[in-house]
NUGU-428722 format. One record per residue (C-alpha): residue number from 1; residue in three letters; x, y, z. Coordinates in steps of 0.2 Angstrom, whole numbers, plus 5000, padded with zeros to 4 digits. Layout:
BEGIN
R	n	res	east	north	up
R	NUM	ala	X	Y	Z
...
END
This chain:
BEGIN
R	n	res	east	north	up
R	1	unk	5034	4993	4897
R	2	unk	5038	4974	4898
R	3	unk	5048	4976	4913
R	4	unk	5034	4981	4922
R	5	unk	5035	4973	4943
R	6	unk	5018	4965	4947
R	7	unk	5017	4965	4966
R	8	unk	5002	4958	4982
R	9	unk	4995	4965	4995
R	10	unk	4988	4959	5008
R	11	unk	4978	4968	5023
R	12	unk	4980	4952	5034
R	13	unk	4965	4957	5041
R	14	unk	4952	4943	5047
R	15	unk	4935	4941	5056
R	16	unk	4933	4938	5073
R	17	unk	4928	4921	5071
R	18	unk	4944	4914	5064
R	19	unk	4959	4906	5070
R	20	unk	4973	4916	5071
R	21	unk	4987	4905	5073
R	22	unk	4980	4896	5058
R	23	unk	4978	4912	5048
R	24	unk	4995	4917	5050
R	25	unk	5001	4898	5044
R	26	unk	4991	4900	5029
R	27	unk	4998	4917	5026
R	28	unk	5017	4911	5028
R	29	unk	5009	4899	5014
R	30	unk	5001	4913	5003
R	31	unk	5020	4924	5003
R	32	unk	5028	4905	4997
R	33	unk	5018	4904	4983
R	34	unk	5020	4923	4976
R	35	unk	5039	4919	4978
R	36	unk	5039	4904	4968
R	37	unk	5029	4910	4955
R	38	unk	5038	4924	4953
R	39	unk	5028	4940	4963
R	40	unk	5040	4954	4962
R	41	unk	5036	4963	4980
R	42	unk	5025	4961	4995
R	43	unk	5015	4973	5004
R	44	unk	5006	4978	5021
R	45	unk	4996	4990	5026
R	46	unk	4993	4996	5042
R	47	unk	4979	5001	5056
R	48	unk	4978	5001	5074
R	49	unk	4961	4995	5083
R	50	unk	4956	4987	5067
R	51	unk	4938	4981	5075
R	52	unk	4926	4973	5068
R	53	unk	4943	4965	5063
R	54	unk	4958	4955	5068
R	55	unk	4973	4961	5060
R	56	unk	4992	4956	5060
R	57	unk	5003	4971	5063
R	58	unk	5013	4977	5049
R	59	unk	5032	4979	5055
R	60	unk	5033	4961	5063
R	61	unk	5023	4953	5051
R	62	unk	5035	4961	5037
R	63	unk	5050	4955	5047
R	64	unk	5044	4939	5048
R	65	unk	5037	4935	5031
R	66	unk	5054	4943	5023
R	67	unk	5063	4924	5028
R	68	unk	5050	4919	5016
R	69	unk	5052	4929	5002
R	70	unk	5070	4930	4999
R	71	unk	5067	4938	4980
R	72	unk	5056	4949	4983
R	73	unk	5053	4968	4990
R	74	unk	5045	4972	5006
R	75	unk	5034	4986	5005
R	76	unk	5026	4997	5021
R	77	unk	5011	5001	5011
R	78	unk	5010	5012	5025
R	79	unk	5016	5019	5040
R	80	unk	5004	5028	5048
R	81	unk	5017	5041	5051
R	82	unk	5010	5057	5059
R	83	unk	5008	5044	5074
R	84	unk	5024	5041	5079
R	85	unk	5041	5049	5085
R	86	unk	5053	5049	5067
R	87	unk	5068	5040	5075
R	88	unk	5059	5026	5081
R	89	unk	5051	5022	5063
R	90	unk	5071	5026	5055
R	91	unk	5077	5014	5070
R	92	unk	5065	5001	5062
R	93	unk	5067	5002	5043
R	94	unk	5085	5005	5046
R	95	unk	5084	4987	5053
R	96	unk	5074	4979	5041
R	97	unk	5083	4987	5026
R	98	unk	5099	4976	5033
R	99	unk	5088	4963	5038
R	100	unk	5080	4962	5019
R	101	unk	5099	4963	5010
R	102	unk	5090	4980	5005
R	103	unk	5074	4975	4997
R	104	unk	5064	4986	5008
R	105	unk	5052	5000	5003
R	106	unk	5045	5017	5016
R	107	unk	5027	5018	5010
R	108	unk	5020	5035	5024
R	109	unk	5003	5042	5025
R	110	unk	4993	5053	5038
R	111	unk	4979	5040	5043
R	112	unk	4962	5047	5044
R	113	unk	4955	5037	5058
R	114	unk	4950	5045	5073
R	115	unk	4952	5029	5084
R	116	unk	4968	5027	5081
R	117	unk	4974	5048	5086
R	118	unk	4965	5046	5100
R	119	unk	4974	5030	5104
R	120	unk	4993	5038	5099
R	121	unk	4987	5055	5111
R	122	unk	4990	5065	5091
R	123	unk	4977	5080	5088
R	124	unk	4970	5073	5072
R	125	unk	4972	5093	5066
R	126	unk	4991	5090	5069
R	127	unk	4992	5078	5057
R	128	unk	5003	5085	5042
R	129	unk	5013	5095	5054
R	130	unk	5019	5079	5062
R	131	unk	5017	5071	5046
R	132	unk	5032	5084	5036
R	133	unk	5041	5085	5051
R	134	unk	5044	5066	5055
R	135	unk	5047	5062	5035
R	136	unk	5062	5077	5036
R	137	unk	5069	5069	5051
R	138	unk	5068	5051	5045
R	139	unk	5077	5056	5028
R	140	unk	5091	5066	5036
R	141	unk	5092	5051	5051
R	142	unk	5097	5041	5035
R	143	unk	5107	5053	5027
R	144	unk	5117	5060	5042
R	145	unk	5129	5056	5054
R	146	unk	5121	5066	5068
R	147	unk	5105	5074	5067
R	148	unk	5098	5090	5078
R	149	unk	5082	5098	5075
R	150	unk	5068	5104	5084
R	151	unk	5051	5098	5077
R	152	unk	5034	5105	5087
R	153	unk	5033	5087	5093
R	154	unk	5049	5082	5093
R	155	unk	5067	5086	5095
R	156	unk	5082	5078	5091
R	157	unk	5100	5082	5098
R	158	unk	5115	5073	5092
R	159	unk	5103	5058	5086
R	160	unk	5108	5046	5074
R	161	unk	5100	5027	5069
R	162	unk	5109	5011	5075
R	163	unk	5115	5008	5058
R	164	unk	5115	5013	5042
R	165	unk	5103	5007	5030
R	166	unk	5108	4997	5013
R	167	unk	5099	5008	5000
R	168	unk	5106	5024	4996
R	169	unk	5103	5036	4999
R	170	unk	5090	5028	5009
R	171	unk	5077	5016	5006
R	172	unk	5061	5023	4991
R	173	unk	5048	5034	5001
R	174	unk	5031	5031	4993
R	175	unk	5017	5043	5000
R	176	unk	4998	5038	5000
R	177	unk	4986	5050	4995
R	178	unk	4969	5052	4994
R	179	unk	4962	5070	4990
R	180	unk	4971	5082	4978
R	181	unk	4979	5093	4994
R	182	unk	4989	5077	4999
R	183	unk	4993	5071	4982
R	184	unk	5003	5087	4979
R	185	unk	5013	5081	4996
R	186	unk	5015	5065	4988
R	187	unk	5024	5076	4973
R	188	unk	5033	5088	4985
R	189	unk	5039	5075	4998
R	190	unk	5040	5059	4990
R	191	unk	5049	5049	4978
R	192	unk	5033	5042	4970
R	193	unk	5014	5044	4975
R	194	unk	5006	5025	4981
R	195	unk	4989	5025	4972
R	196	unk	4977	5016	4983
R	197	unk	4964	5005	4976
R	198	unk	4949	5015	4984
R	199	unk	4949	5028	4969
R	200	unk	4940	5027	4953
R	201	unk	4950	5025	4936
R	202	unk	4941	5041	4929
R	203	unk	4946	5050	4945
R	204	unk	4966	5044	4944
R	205	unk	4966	5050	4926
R	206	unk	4962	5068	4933
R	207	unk	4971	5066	4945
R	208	unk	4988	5060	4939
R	209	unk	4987	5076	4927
R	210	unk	4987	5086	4944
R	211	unk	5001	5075	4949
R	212	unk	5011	5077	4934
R	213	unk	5007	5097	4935
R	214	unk	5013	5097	4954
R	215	unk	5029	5090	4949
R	216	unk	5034	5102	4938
R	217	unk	5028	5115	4952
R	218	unk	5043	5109	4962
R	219	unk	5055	5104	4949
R	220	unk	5054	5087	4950
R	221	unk	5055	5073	4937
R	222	unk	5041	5060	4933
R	223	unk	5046	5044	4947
R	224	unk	5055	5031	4939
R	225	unk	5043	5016	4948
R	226	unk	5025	5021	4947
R	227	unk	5013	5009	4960
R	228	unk	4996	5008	4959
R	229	unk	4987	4994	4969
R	230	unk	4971	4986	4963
R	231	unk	4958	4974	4970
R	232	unk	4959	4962	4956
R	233	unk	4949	4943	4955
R	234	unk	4950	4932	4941
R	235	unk	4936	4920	4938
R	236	unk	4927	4910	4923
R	237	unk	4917	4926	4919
R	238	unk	4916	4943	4926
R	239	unk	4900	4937	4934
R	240	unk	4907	4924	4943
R	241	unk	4923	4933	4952
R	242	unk	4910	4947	4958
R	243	unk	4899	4932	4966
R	244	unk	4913	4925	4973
R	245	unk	4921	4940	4981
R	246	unk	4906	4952	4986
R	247	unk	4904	4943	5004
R	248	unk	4922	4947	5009
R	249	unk	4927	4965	4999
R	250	unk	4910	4971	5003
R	251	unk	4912	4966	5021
R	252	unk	4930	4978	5018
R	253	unk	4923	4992	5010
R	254	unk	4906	4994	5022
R	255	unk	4919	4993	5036
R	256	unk	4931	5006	5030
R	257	unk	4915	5019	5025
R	258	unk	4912	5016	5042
R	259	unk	4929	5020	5048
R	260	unk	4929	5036	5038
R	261	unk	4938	5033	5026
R	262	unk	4928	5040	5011
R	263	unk	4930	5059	5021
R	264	unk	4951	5061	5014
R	265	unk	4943	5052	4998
R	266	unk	4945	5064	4980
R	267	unk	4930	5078	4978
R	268	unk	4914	5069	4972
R	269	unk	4920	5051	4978
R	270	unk	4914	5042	4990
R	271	unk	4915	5023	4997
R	272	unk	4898	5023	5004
R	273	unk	4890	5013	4990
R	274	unk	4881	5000	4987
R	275	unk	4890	4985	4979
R	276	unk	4887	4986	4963
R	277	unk	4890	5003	4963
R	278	unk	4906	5003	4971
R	279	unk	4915	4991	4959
R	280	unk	4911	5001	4945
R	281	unk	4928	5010	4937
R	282	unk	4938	5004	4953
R	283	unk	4940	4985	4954
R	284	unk	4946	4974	4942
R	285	unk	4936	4959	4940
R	286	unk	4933	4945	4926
R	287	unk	4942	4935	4916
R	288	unk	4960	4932	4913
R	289	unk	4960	4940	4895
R	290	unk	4947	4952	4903
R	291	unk	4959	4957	4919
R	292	unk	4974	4959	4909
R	293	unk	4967	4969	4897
R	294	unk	4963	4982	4908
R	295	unk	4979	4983	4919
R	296	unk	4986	4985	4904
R	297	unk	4976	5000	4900
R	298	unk	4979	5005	4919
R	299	unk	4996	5005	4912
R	300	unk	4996	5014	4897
R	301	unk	4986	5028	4903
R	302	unk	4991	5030	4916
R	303	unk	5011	5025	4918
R	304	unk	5011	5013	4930
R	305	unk	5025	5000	4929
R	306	unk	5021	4993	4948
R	307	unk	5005	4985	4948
R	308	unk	5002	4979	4965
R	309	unk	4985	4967	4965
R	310	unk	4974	4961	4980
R	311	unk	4965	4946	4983
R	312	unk	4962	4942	5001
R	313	unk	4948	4951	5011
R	314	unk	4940	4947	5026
R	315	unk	4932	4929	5029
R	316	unk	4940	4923	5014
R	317	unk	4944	4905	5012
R	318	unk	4964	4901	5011
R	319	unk	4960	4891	4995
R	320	unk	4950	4904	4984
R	321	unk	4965	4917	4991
R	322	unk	4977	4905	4981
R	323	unk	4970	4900	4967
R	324	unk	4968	4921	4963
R	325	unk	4989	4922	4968
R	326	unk	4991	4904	4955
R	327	unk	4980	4912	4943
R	328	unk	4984	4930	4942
R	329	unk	5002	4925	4941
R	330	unk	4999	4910	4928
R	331	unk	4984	4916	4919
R	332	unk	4988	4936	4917
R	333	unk	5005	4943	4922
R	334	unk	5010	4933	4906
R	335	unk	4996	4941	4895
R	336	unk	4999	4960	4904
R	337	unk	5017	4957	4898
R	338	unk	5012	4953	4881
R	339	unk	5001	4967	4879
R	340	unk	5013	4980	4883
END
């Protein structure tokens, strides 16, 4: 697995007391370093109403970061898809797929928020209704001339996106998933699942079995890319990256328990941990040799051969967030690689 694609993710999201204008510089500086040292995509997620945070919005932050990072792939990690109407989001990725000389990547998701439904006018108990429907209208919008259907929400007659995209048959549709009921969508509707970084290692092994098992169910072969995305900081001793990181990832974590998202997390899982106890099986700290050699387990236990690693949280200073780009790139891709 030597080939394997090391990808970043950021959240982009902030505290209220910083500068905005400056954050977005230092981020246009962040996406220039992971292309020259060789980062092989960039990702960004997606939330509406992000309080207690300020958050750059996914589609024009993508769009805008793509001029920096001519190498590399642009990955929606995700759309919040059960949201929106499906020819607006096939308008858009359509777009950017030209715009990116092809390089994009359709990461969709239901969203578990309850702020965010309200805010859209969605029934949260709609949510995979929409969610199936717009992901079948979206693949045939870029897969057919004219496209008619009638969804509960939706109907399209004669539709057809303002051009076609650049990936055929269209661009990869990676499906987040949390509990087992939406990691067998993922299998069904999706050309891989997008592992998150919220679930713990003991918890994926179980459930990539039950992945593997519902692709046989629908006669599907195992994905030929394979994400998973990990919160990942390198330091002089394990010790030492939790004692840098804990103010900003715990700051991430207590806010997203808050937000609810341990409720669509696996059976027996849960966010709402202390600390300590949170990192524990899930987040990938210490040293270089130490950090590589568990992706690399990651790898051989799991499959992956798309690891996408995260190391900007809230409050974070613009320096500590690249020296953990410079270093992971430097200090472990090449170690990972060797170890496979």
């Amino acid at each position: 697995m030597s080939d394997i694609q090391f990808g970043y993710m950021t959240r982009s999201q902030h505290t209220r007391d910083e500068d905005m204008s400056e954050q977005f510089a230092d981020l246009v500086e962040q996406v220039r370093l992971l292309e020259k040292l060789g980062y092989s995509s960039f990702a960004k997620g997606n939330h509406y109403s992000s309080d207690p945070f300020f958050e750059f919005q996914q589609i024009p932050l993508l769009c805008r970061l793509m001029a920096e990072a001519p190498s590399m792939r642009l990955i929606a990690g995700i759309v919040l898809l059960s949201l929106h109407k499906p020819l607006e989001i096939a308008e858009y990725f359509a777009t950017m797929d030209v715009m990116s000389g092809g390089k994009v990547v359709f990461g969709a998701a239901l969203g578990y928020r309850d702020v965010e439904y309200k805010a859209f006018n969605v029934q949260k108990g709609t949510g995979v209704v929409r969610f199936e429907q717009n992901l079948e209208a979206i693949k045939r919008l870029w897969t057919e001339d004219k496209v008619s259907m009638k969804g509960e929400y939706f109907e399209l007659d004669g539709a057809s996106v303002s051009m076609p995209c650049i990936q055929e048959p269209h661009p990869p549709i990676w499906i987040g998933a949390n509990a087992d009921v939406a990691v067998d969508r993922a299998a069904r509707l999706g050309d891989t699942w997008y592992i998150s970084a919220h679930h713990r290692k003991d918890t994926l092994v179980r459930q990539v079995e039950f992945y593997k098992r519902c692709l046989d169910k629908y006669k599907k072969p195992f994905p030929a890319e394979w994400p998973l995305r990990r919160e990942v900081f390198v330091a002089e001793s394990r010790e030492k990256a939790i004692e840098l990181v804990r103010p900003y990832l715990g700051l991430k974590y207590a806010t997203y328990h808050a937000w609810g998202q341990s409720e669509p997390m696996p059976e027996g899982d849960t966010l709402g941990l202390e600390f300590d106890d949170l990192l524990e099986n899930r987040f990938i700290f210490g040293t270089a040799d130490e950090v590589a050699e568990q992706i690399v387990d990651y790898c051989n236990v799991l499959g992956t051969n798309h690891f996408i690693t995260s190391c900007q949280w809230p409050g974070m200073p613009h320096s500590l967030v690249m020296e953990g780009i410079q270093c992971f790139a430097e200090e472990v891709m090449p170690r990972v690689r060797q170890g496979l």
